[in-house]
MARKEBA-507655 format. One line per field, with one value per residue: residue number from 0; residue in three letters; x, y, z of N, C-alpha, C in turn. Coordinates in steps of 0.1 Angstrom, whole numbers, plus 5000, padded with zeros to 4 digits. Layout:
<sites>
pos (NUM/...) $
code (ALA/...) $
n.east (X/...) $
n.north (Y/...) $
n.up (Z/...) $
ca.east (X/...) $
ca.north (Y/...) $
ca.up (Z/...) $
c.east (X/...) $
c.north (Y/...) $
c.up (Z/...) $
</sites>
This chain:
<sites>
pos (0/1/2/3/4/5/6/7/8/9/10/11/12/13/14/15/16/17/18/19/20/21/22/23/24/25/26/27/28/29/30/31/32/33/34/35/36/37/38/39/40/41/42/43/44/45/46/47/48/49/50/51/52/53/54/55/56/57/58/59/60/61/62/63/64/65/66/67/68/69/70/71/72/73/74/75/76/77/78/79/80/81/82/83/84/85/86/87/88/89/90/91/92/93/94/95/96/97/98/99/100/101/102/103/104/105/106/107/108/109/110/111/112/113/114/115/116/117/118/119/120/121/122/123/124/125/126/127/128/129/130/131/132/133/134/135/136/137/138/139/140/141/142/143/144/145/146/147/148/149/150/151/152/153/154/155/156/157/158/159/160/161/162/163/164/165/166/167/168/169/170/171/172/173/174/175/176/177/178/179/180/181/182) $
code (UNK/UNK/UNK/UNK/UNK/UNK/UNK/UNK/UNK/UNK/UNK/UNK/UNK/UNK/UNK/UNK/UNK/UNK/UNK/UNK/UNK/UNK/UNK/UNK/UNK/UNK/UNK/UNK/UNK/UNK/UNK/UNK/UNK/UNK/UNK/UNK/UNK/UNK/UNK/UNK/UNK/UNK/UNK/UNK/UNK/UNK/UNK/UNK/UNK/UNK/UNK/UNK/UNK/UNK/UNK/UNK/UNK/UNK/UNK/UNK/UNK/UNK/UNK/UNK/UNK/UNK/UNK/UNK/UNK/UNK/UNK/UNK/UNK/UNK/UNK/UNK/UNK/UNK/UNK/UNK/UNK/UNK/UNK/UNK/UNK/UNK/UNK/UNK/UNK/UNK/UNK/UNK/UNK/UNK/UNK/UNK/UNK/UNK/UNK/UNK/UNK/UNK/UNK/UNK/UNK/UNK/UNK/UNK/UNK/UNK/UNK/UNK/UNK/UNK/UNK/UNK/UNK/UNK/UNK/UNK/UNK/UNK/UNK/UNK/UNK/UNK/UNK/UNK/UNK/UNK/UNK/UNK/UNK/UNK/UNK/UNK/UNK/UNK/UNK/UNK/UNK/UNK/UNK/UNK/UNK/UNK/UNK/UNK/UNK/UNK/UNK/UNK/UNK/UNK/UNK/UNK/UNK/UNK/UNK/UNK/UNK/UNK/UNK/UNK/UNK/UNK/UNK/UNK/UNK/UNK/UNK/UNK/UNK/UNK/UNK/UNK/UNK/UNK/UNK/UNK/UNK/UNK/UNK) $
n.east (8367/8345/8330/8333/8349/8339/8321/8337/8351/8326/8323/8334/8322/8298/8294/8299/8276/8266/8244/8229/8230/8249/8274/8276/8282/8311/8320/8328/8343/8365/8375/8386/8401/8421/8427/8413/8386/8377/8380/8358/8339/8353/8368/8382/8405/8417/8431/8462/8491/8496/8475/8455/8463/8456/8433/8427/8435/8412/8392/8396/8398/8369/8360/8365/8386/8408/8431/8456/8473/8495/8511/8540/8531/8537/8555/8554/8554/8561/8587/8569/8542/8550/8551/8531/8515/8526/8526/8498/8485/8503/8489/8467/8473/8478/8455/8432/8445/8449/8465/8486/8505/8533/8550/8577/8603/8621/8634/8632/8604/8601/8608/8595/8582/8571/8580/8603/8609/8633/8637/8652/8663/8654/8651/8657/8646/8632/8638/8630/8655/8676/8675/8684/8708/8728/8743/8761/8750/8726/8732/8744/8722/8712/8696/8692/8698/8681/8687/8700/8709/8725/8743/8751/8767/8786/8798/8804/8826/8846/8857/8838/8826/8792/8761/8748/8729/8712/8682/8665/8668/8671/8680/8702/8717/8716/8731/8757/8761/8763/8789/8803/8804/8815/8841) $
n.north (2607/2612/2614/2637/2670/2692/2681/2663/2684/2693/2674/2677/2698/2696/2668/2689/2695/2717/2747/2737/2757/2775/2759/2756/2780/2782/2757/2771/2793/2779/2765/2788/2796/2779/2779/2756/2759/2756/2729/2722/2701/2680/2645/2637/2616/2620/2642/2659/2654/2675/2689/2677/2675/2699/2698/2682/2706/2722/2712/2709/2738/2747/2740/2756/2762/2775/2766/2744/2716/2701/2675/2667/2675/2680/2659/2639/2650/2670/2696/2720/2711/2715/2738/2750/2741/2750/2779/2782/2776/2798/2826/2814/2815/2842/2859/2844/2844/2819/2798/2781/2748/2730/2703/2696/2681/2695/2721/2745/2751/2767/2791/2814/2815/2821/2810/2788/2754/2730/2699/2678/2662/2685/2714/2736/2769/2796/2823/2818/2829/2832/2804/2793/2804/2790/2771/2748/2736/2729/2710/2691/2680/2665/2676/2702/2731/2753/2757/2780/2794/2778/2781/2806/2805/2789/2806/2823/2810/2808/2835/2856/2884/2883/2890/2867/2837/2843/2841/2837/2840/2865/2880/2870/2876/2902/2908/2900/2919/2939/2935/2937/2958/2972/2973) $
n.up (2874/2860/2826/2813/2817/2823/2844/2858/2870/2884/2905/2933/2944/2942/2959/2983/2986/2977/2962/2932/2909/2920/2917/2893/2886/2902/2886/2865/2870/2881/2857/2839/2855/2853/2828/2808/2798/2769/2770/2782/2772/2766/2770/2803/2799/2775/2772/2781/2802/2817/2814/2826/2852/2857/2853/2874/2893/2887/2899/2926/2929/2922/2948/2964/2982/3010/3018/2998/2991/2979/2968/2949/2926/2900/2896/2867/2849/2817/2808/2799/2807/2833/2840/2831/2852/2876/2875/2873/2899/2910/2900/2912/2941/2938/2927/2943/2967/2978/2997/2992/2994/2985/2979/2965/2946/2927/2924/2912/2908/2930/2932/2936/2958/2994/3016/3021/3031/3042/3044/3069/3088/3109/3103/3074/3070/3050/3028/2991/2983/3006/3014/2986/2989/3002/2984/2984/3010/3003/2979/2999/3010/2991/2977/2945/2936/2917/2881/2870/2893/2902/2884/2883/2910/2904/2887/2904/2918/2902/2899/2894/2902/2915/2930/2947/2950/2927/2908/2883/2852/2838/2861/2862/2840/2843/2866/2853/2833/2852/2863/2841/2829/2852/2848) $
ca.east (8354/8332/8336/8330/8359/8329/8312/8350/8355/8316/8321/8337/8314/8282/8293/8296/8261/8266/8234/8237/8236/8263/8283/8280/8295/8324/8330/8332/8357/8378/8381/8386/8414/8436/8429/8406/8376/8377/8379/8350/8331/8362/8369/8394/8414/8421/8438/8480/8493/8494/8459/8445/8466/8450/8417/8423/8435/8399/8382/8399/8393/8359/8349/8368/8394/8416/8442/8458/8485/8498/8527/8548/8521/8543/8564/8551/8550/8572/8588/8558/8531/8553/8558/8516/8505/8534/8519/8483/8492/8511/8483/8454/8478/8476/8440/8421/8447/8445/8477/8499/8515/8540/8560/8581/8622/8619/8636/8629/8594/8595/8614/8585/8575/8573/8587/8606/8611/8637/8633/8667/8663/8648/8643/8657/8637/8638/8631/8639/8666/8679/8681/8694/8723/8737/8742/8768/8745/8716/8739/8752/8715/8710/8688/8697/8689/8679/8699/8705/8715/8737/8755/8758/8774/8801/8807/8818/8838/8858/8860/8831/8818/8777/8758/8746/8716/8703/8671/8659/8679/8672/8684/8720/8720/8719/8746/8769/8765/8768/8801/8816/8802/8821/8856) $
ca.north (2605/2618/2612/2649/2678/2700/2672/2663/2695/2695/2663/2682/2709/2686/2659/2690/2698/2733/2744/2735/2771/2778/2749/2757/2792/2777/2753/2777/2800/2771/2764/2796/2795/2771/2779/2746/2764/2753/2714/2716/2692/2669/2634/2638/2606/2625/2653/2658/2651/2691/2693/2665/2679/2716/2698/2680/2716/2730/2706/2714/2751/2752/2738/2771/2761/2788/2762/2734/2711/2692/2663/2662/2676/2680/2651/2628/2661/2673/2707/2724/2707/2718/2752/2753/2738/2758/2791/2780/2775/2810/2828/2813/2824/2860/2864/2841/2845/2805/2792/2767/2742/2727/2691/2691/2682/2707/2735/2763/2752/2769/2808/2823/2809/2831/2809/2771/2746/2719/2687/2672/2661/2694/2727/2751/2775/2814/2828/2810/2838/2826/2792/2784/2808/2781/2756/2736/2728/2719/2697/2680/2674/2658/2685/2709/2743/2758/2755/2795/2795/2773/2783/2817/2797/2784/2820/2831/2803/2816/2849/2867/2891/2891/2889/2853/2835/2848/2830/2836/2836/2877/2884/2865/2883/2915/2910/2894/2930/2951/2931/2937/2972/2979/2966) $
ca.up (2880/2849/2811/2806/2821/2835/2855/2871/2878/2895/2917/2947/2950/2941/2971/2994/2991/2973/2953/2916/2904/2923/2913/2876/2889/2906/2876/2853/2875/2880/2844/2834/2864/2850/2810/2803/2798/2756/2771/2794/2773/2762/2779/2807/2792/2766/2780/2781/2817/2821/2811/2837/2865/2856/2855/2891/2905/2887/2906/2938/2933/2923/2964/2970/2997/3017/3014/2989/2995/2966/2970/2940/2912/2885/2890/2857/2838/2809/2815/2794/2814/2850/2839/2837/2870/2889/2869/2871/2911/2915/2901/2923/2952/2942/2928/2950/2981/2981/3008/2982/3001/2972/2979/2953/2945/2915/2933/2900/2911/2946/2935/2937/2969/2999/3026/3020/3043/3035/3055/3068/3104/3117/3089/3070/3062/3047/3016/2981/2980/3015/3008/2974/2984/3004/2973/2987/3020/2997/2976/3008/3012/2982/2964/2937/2934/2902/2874/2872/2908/2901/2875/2891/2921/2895/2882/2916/2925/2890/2906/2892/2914/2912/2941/2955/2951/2914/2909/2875/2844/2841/2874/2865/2829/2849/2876/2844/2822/2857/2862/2829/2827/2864/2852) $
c.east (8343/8338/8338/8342/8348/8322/8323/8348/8338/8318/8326/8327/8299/8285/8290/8280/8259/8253/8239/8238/8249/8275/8287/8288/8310/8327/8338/8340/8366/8385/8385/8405/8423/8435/8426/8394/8373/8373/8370/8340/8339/8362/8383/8406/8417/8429/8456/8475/8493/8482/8451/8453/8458/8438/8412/8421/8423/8394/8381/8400/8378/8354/8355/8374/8403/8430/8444/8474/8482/8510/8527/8541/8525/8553/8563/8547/8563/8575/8577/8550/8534/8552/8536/8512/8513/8530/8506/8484/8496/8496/8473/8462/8476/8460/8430/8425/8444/8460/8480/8506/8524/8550/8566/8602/8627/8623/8634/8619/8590/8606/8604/8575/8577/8581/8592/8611/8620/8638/8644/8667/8666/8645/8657/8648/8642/8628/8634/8655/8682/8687/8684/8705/8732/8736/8746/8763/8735/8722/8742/8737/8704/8700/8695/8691/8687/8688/8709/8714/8726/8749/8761/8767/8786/8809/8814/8827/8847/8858/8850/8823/8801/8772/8751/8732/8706/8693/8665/8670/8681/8683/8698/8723/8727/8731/8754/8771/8768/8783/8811/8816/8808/8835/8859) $
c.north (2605/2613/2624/2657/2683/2692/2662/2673/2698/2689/2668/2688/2704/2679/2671/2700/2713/2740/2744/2746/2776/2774/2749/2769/2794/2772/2761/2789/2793/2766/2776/2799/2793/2769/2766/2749/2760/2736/2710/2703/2675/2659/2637/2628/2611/2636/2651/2655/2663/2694/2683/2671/2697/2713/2696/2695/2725/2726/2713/2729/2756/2746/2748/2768/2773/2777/2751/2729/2703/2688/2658/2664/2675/2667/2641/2639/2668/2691/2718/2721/2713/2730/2758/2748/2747/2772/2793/2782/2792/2824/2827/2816/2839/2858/2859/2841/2831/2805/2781/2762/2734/2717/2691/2690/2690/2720/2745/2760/2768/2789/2817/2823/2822/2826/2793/2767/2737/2713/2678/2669/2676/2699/2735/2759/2792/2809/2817/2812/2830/2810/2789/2796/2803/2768/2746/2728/2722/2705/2687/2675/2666/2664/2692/2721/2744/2764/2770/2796/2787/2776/2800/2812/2798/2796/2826/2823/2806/2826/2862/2874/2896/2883/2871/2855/2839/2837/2827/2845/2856/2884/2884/2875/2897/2920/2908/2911/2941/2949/2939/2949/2984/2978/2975) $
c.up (2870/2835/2806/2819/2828/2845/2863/2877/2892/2905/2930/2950/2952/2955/2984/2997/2985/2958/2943/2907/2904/2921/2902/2871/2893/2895/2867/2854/2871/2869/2838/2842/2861/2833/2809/2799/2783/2758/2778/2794/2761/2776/2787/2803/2783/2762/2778/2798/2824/2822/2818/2847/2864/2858/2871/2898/2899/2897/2924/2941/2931/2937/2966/2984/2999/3017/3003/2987/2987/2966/2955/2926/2900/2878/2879/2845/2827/2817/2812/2804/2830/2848/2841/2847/2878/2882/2871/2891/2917/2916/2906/2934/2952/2937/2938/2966/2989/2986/2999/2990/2988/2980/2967/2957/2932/2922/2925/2904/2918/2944/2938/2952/2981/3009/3017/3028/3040/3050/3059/3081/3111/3098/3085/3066/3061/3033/3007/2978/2993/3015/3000/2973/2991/2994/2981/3001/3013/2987/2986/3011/2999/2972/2956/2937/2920/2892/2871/2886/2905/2889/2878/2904/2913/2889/2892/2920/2913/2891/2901/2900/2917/2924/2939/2954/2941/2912/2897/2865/2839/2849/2871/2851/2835/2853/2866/2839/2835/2861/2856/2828/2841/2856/2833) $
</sites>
């Protein structure tokens, strides 16, 4: 919309009529939000594809919504650039208590999520924990869980005994050393 990062990030809150003091206070949250605050007076064409999707979600946090639904944000992003909008994202969930709605097929996206839905002619839904400890129903539905999950999957079907559903590469370290450290 702008040539300049800070006058993107204003154009929401300018259209909805919000005084311009206030708007220079929102911007300069919202950059601060998503770590762009150094680029506020770079061209957004100039930006990585991490660093223009961080600038969109400034924009859409300096009008200050209670919610934000974003279909597939990360998908034209390297794993660097996804690892910042799904971090930049988690974070404005806890400090600003902003409702994340998250489309994505990046299932490591969504461990940190509080509830997931998968969409298969009706729902599953539960935790992340919940759902990716049925692998083999998410594979039948053509998704993947996260690569940890799954390779803890493949440890138990070779008889190793660590609980179901590890989500983060910690988590599986753990159960592996209380394994070997039971036997």
């Amino acid at each position: 919309v702008s040539a300049v990062v800070e006058e993107d990030v204003a154009f929401g809150p300018e259209n909805l009529g919000v005084p311009t003091e206030k708007i220079w206070e929102q911007v300069n949250y919202a950059l601060k939000a998503v770590d762009m605050t150094a680029y506020r007076l770079h061209s957004p064409m100039k930006l990585s594809g991490g660093q223009k999707q961080r600038v969109a979600i400034a924009g859409i946090i300096a009008m200050e919504p209670k919610c934000i639904i974003l279909d597939e944000p990360t998908a034209m992003l390297d794993p660097i650039g996804r690892e910042e909008v799904i971090s930049t994202l988690e974070e404005l969930n806890k400090a600003k208590n902003i409702t994340i709605i998250l489309i994505t097929h990046h299932m490591s996206e969504t461990i940190h999520a509080d509830k997931i839905f998968v969409m298969n002619k009706g729902k599953i839904e539960g935790t992340p924990r919940e759902v990716f400890c049925e692998v083999e129903k998410m594979k039948e539905l053509g998704l993947e869980v996260p690569q940890v999950t799954e390779l803890g999957f493949e440890l138990q079907k070779e008889g190793l005994n660590i609980k179901n559903g590890t989500l983060e590469i910690d988590e599986l370290v753990d159960e592996i050393v209380r394994v070997y450290n039971n036997n």
